[in-house]
Phi, psi and omega in degrees: 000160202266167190289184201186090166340149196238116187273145164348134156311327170311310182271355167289328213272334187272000173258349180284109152128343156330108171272154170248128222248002172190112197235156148227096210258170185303158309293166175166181221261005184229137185309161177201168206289316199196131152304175176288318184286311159324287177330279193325335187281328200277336167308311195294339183298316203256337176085042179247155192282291197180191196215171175237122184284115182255145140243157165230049180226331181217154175293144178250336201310316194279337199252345155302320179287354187251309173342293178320306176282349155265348176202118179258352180295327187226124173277149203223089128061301276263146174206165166209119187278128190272039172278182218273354156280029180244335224059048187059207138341058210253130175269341152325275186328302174310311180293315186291273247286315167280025192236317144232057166102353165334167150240332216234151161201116201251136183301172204274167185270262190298349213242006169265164216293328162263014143297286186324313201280337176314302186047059169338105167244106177327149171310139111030128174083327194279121161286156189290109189300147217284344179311323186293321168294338148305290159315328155291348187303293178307344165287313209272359166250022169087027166284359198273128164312167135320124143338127181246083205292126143287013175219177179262188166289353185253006209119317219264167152290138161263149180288359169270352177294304180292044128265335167285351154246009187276331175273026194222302179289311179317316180266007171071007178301192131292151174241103177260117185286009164082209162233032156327163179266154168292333169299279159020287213286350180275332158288355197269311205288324162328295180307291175332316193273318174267009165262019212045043204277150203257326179258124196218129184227119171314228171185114149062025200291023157261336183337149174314315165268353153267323165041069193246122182302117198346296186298341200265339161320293194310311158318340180255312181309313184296356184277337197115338167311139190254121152267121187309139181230082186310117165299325188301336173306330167231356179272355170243013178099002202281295169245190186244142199309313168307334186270327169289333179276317172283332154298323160315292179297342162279315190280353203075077201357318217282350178241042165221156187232155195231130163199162193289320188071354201270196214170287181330132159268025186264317151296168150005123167298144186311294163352325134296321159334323179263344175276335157280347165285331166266004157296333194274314201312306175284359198274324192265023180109319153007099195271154189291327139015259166301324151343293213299302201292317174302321174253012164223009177226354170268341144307326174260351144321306190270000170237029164059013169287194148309143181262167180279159178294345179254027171282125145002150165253015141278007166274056187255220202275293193271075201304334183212040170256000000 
């Protein structure tokens, strides 16, 4: 494996109690660093609550409840993303999925119309997501889907998206926005809030294919949104680190949630992740404070646990209202 900083005591100490809130781990349709049930030993090892099984091919829900009984020291997940093997938008899906025990639910990714239309083309330096080599595969064998639209041509929400949230608050699910366009995603969060979903996470807003602009940042946030703040995201080159430091501090700590994206083997081990992220936080100013809330008690804000005793007392069901 290539070597990889080992984070600080400090910063182990300051993730204890943590979810990391997007991992993409063993099995699955791509090699990865580690299975689920190691992971789970090595989170209770290190002293993080647990994690969320991203796949962006398949529901996880069901391979979280056998994780969760094999190593119960960690909660493990279920989430599902609505790319086209899925069937897109699909409210089947969403329903069996909130039905056994999903938490997360991401809007589509690989397969939505500004991903497609984006054709990211990494920075200089930046590794490439392990995803891209896959989706072309499917083009060259004639699979490629359709573009998986949340919206009409006007504009307007389409009604199987709003069944897809109607179906996200009836089960307590999470709304993760995906590789939505930054327009997308400030109508889709509209749509959410009057179909009541009460938890809603930006995805990534530095990503290559979002690239979501401050002001319109502090705008989503004032709606109740977490904006995600991926280590992988600048730890591969995607952006550049200073420009991630600086959304934390225009946007506010107190709305952005830290979680790793990691997986890869070619990165970090997961298990590390949110503790080397708060090592660069703290490096670049950051109070432990703030640390702790972006990567533990705003994780467990957004996956319904019990808050820890030094969470804020505003960390009740309606965290910032």
């Amino acid at each position: 494996m290539t070597e990889h900083p080992q984070p600080s005591v400090r910063a182990r100490e300051l993730v204890r109690g943590a979810y990391d809130v997007h991992i993409h781990v063993a099995p699955d349709v791509m090699r990865r660093r580690i299975d689920d049930v190691t992971l789970a030993e090595r989170f209770a090892e290190v002293g993080m609550a647990g994690f969320v099984l991203k796949s962006h091919y398949g529901s996880t829900a069901e391979r979280a409840e056998v994780v969760r009984r094999a190593q119960p020291a960690s909660t493990a997940l279920g989430a599902i993303t609505l790319n086209a093997s899925v069937g897109g938008l699909n409210p089947i899906a969403v329903e069996i999925a909130g039905r056994g025990g999903a938490k997360f639910v991401w809007l589509p990714t690989v397969d939505s119309a500004n991903q497609r239309q984006c054709q990211a083309t990494e920075p200089e330096g930046a590794t490439p997501p392990m995803w891209a080599q896959l989706q072309a595969d499917l083009r060259a064998d004639g699979m490629a889907a359709d573009p998986v639209d949340v919206l009409a041509p006007d504009g307007t929400v389409l009604e199987r998206t709003r069944q897809v949230l109607r179906l996200i608050a009836r089960h307590d699910m999470v709304l993760a926005t995906g590789h939505l366009h930054t327009d997308e995603i400030a109508t889709v969060v509209d749509a959410a809030a009057e179909e009541g979903v009460e938890r809603i996470v930006v995805t990534h807003p530095e990503f290559t294919s979002q690239r979501v602009a401050i002001d319109r940042q502090r705008e989503l946030a004032a709606k109740g949104a977490l904006l995600e703040r991926c280590f992988t995201t600048p730890y591969t080159g995607k952006v550049e680190w200073d420009l991630w430091f600086r959304s934390i501090r225009e946007v506010g700590p107190e709305h952005s949630v830290v979680s790793s994206d990691l997986g890869q083997p070619f990165n970090p081990p997961v298990e590390d992740g949110l503790a080397l992220c708060a090592d660069r936080l703290l490096e670049n100013g950051f109070s432990e404070t703030e640390v702790r809330t972006m990567t533990v008690h705003n994780s467990r804000w957004l996956v319904g646990a019990e808050p820890l005793a030094d969470a804020p007392a505003s960390y009740s069901k309606a965290r910032l209202a």
